[in-house]
N, C-alpha and C positions, 0 to 999 in steps of 0.2 A: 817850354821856357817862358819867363815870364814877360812882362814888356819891357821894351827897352829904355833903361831910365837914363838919367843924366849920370854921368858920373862923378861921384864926390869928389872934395876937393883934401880931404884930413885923411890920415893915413888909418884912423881907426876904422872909417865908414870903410876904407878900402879895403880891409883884410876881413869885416862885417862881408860885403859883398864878393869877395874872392870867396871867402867860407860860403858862402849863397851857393854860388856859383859851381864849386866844387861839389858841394854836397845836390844841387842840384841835377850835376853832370853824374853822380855816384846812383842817384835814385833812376836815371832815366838808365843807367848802364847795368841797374839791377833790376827794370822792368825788363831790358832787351832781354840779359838772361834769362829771367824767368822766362818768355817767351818764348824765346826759345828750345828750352828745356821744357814747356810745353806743348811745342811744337813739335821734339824729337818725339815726347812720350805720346803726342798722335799719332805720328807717322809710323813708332815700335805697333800699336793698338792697329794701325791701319793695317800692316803689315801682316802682323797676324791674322785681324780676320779675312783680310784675301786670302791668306793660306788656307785658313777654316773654311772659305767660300768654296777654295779650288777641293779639298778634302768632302765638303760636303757633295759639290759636283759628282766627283767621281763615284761616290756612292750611291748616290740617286742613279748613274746612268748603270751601274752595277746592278744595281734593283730592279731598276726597269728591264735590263737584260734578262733579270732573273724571272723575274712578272713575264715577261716574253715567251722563255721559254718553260714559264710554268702554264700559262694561256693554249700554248701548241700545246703541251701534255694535256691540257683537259680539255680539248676541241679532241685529242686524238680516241681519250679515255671514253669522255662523250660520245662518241663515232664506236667502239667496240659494245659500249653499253646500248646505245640504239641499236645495233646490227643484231646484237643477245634478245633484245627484248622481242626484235622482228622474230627470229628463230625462234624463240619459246613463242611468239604469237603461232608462228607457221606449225610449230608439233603439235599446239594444240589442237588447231583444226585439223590438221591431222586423227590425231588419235581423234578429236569426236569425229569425225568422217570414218574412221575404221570401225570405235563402236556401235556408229548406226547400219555399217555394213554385217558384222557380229551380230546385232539384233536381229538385220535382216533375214542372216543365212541362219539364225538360230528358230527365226518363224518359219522358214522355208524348211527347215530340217522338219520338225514339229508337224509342218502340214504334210507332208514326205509323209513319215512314219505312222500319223494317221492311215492316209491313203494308203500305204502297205497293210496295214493291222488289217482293213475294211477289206481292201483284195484279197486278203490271206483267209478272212472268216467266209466272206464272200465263195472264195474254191474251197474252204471246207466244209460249208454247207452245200454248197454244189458236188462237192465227192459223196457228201454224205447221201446227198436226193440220187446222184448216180447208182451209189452201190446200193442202196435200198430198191431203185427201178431193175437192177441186174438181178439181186434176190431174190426180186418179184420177179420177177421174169424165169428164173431158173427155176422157181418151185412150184409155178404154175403152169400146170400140163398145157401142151400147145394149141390151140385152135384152128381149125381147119375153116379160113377164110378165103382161101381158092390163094393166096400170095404164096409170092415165089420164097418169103421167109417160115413160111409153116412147114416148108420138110426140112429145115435148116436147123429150125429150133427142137427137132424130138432128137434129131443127132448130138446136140449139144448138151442133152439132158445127161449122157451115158459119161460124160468126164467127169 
């Protein structure tokens, strides 16, 4: 409002000033509205986004839930895949611990079968010097060397 003047004294300056005055009171009653009216259309905007606020909330903590129990699945998944990877570590040394036993018992066979070949040639060259000493022995008339086996061996010659 504006300052306060005197008031005239002629009826035109007075209905000038009531028109003032009116029309002053009209612009100040259609700021308030406006104000108003922008004040609701805050409060609609406020309104809503607390809601958007409380909506987004609840999702996030949805999420997080979900992050949570997606977190335990793969600590858990983690934990089976290490336990695997332990076990395929463990068979392998394994199995190379078998194959080097396999190599072993396949040297050891090997050295085996040698050693029999060599004892088997060994007694058959030894049969063989035996039965040739027996031969000789059999076709060779006996000696009389005063021993208790010279009348043993002419008896033996008659089979």
């Amino acid at each position: 409002m504006s300052a306060p003047t005197e008031l005239p004294a002629d009826a035109e300056s007075m209905k000038k000033l009531e028109k003032e005055l009116s029309m002053e009171a009209k612009s100040e009653e259609k700021k308030i509205q406006s104000a108003f009216k922008d004040m609701h259309k805050h409060e609609k905007s406020e309104a809503k986004a607390s809601k958007s606020v409380g909506k987004a909330e609840k999702s996030v903590r949805k999420l997080e839930k979900l992050e949570l129990g997606t977190i335990n699945s793969l600590h858990d998944i983690t934990h089976k895949h290490d336990v695997a990877v332990a076990d395929l570590h463990n068979a392998q040394a394994s199995l190379h611990t078998q194959q080097q036993q396999l190599e072993k018992h396949k040297k050891d066979l090997s050295t085996a079968r040698t050693h029999v070949d060599q004892v088997t040639k060994d007694k058959n060259d030894h049969d063989r010097d035996r039965h040739d000493k027996f031969n000789q022995l059999r076709s060779s008339p006996p000696t009389q060397t005063g021993g208790p086996s010279a009348g043993t061996s002419g008896a033996s010659t008659g089979d």
